[in-house]
N, C-alpha and C positions, 0 to 999 in steps of 0.2 A: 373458546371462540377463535385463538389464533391460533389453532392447529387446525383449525375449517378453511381459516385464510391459507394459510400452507398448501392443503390438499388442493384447493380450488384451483390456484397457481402451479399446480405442481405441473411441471414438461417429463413427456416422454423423452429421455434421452438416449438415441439411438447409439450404436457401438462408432460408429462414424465420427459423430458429434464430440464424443467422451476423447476421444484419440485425436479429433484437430481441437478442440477447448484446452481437453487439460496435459495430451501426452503419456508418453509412457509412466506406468506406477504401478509400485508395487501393492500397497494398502493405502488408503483413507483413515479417516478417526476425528474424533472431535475430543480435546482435550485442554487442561488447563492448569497451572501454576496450584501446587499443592497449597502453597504457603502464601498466607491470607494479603502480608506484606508486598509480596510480587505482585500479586494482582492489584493492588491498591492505586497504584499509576502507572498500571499496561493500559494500552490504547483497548486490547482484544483481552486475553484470556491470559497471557505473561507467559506463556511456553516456551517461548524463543529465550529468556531472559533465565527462567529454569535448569534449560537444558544445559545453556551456556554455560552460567554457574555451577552445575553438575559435571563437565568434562574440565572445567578448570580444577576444581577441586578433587577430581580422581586421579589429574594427570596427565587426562586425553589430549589434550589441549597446551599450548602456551599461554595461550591469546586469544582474543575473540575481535575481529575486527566492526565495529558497530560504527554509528553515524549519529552524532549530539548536537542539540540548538542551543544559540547561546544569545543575547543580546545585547549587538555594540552598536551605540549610537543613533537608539531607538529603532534600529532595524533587526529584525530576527534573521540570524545567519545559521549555517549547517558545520560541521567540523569532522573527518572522521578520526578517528582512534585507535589503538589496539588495546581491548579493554584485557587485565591482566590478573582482576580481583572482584567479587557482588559486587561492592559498593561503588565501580566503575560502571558496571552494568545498569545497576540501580540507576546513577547517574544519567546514564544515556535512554535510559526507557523512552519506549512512547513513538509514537507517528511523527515522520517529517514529511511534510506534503510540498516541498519544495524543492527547485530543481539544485542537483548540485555535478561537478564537475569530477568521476569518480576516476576517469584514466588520470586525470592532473593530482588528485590530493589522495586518492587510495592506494590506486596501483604503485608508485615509491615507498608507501607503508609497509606494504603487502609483500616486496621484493627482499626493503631492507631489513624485515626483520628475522631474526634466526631464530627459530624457534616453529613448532607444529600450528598451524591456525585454523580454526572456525570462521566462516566470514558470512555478513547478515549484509545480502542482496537484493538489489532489485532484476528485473529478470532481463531487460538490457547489460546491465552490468553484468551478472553472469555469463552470459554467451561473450562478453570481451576478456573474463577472468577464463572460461574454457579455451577462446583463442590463443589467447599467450598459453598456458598451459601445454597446448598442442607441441609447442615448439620451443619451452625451456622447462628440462626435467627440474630443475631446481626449485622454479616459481610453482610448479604441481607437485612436488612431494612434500611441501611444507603445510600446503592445503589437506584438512581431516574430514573437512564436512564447506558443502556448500547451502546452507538454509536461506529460500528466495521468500520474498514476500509478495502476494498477491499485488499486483498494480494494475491500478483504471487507467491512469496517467500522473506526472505530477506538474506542477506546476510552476509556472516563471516567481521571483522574489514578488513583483508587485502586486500580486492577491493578496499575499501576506499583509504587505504595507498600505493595502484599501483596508482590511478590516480591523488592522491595527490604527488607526486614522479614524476609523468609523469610534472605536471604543476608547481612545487615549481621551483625559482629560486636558486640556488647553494647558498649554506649559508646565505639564508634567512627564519625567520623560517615564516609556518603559523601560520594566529592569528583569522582568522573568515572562513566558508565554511558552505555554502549551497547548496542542494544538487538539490533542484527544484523550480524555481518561474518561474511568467511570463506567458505569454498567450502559449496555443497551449501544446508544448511537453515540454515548458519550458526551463529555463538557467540555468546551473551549476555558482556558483558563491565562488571565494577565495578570501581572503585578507592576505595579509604578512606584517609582520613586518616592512618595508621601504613605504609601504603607495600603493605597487605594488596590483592592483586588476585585476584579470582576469575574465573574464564573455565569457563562450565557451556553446554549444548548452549539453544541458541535455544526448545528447547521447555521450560523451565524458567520462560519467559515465555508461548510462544506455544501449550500446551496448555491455558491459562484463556483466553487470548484467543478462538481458535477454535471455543470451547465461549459462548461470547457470556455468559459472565462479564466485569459492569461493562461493556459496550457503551454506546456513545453514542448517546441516544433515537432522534438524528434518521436515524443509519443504519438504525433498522428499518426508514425508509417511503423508505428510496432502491432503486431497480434499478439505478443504473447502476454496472457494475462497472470499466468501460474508459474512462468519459469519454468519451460520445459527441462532445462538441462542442470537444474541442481538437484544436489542429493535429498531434501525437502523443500517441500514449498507449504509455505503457510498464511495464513488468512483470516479475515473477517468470516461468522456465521450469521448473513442477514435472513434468518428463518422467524416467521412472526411469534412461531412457538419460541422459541429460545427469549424473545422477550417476557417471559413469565419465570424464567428460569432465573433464580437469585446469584448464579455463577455466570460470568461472561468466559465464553467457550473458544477457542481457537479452530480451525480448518486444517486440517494438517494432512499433507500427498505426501509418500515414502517413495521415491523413485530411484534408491540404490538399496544394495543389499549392507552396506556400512551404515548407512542410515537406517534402517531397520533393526540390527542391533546395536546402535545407541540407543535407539527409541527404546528396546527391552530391556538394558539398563536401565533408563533416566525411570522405566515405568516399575521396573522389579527393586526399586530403589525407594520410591515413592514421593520421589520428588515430580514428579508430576502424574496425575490424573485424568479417569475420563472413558472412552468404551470406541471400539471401533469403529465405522460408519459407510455404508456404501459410497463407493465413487459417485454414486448419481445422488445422493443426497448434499455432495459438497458443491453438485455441481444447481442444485438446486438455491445452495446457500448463497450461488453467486448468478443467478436466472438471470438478470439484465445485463448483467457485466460482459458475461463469457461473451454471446456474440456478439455485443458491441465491437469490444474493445478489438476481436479478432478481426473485423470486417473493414480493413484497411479498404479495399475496392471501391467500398460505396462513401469512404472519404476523398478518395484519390478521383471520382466521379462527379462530388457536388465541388470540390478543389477548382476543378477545370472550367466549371460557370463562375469560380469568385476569382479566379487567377492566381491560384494554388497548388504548385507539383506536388504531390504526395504520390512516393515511389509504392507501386502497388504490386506483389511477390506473391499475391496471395488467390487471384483469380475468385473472388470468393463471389455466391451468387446473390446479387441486390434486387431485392424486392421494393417496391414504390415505397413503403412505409422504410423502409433502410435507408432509403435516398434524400425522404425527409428529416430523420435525422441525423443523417450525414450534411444536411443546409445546416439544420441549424447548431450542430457542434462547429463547421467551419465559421460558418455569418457570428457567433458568439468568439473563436480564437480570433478572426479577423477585426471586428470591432473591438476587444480589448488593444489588440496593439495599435491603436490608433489615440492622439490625443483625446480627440475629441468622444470615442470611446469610453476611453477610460473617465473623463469628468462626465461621462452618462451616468455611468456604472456608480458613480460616486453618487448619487445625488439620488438615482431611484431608490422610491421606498422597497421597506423588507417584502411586506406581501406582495409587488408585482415581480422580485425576484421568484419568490414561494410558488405565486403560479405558473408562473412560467416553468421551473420545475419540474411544477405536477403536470403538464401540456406532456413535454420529453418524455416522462417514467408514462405516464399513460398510452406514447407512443411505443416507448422502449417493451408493453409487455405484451404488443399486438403479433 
């Protein structure tokens, strides 16, 4: 039945489309963490977490630079790292849907360490790790691999702390939160101080997110959803089919020839798994995302009715249904950062977030 859903959904994706969504590549594939452990708390399929561990332990590698949540003060914060061992990696798994500051706390990492690195990006941050690059041979010959992660947007701390707020019990503080495992759409997971663990469905987070409640400004004026400029980019597979599948799968674009033979490594190794996959199938995987997220113009359009610059590079062409929801991602970023917003946001029940929702994705597949 959800390969009928698939079909039905399925978009022609013209050679045009393929080249402003995803960029230059070499190969596609859908693949995933050999080892049952690695996948056990990847958000997706543990590939990134594989590979890493794979070049650290050949060699390839010094370091892997990653990015960890931790919990001070009942607030969930971000940290980045230079992971130098699994059990760092292990450590740092998983999705962080939260904005963090990567010229300030990565780029110093990044510079001061001596040694070869790996680095796991978002696709803004890339194009700032390719800038500097351009103009200091030292800060790019230490760099071995750029792997970018697929982004919708991320978000400001205070979504975090609405549905950490929604689930904390009364005078108990948190002490552990994550934010995605598990198969399919995944599970939100807390832990509190009295030993209280909740485990509630990934949309109990990712139904405000989605809705571009509390977004971070600068995602409104990005398009790039794949990280054009790193050596892979990898991703979520939202295909209905793969929901039947007892493995959760990663997305993976090869867009260097270094990155295509590590991929023959990590694969003739057998540390990681999987088959290779048309370009248009990944771009299938990601049908709403793609021209959402690239369609800067018809944000920077509905901007201008709420009193919103959103710098627009992209000339991209808005259709009436693109304009609608370019309102209502702005009218949703704009009312979150408002007090009186945010004590909205708090107080409406679940199911008129849920359809509200399903209003947008029903918009988004027109």
């Amino acid at each position: 039945m959800n390969k009928w859903v698939d079909r039905l959904l399925k978009h022609q994706w013209s050679p045009d489309e393929i080249q402003k969504y995803i960029g230059s590549h070499r190969e596609s594939w859908l693949l995933y963490a050999a080892d049952n452990d690695v996948r056990a708390q990847a958000a997706s399929g543990g590939t990134i977490t594989s590979l890493l561990a794979y070049l650290l332990e050949q060699g390839e590698i010094d370091g892997a630079l990653v990015c960890m949540s931790y919990v001070e003060c009942n607030e969930v914060k971000t940290r980045y790292l230079i992971a130098k061992n699994r059990d760092e990696l292990l450590f740092a798994q998983g999705s962080k849907y939260i904005d963090t500051d990567f010229a300030h706390d990565a780029v110093p990492l990044i510079k001061d360490f001596n040694g070869r690195l790996a680095l796991v990006l978002l696709p803004c941050d890339t194009s700032l790790v390719s800038r500097l690059a351009q103009n200091n041979p030292a800060f790019r010959n230490k760099i071995v691999l750029k792997i970018t992660l697929f982004c919708g947007h991320v978000s400001d701390p205070e979504l975090t702390q609405l549905v950490v707020r929604k689930l904390k019990p009364a005078g108990v503080s948190l002490t552990d939160f994550r934010y995605r495992s598990g198969h399919w759409r995944g599970r939100l997971q807390a832990t509190f101080e009295d030993g209280t663990k909740t485990d509630r469905p990934f949309s109990t987070f990712s139904d405000y997110q989605n809705l571009y409640f509390f977004c971070t400004r600068k995602c409104l004026h990005c398009p790039d959803h794949t990280g054009y400029e790193s050596d892979i980019s990898v991703g979520d597979v939202w295909l209905m089919s793969m929901k039947d599948n007892p493995i959760k799968h990663n997305a993976i674009i090869i867009r260097s020839e270094r990155a295509q033979c590590i991929l023959d490594q990590a694969l003739n190794a057998g540390v990681i798994a999987g088959e290779q996959a048309p370009i248009e199938l990944i771009c299938d995987a990601q049908s709403r995302s793609l021209p959402l997220h690239y369609n800067v113009t018809a944000r920077a359009r509905a901007g201008r009715w709420l009193g919103i610059k959103i710098a627009d590079h992209i000339g991209e062409h808005v259709r009436p249904v693109d304009f609608i929801i370019a309102m209502i991602i702005m009218t949703n970023y704009r009312l979150s950062n408002t007090d009186k917003g945010r004590k909205l946001l708090y107080k409406l029940p679940k199911p008129v977030i849920k359809i509200y929702l399903y209003l947008l994705k029903a918009l988004e597949v027109l």
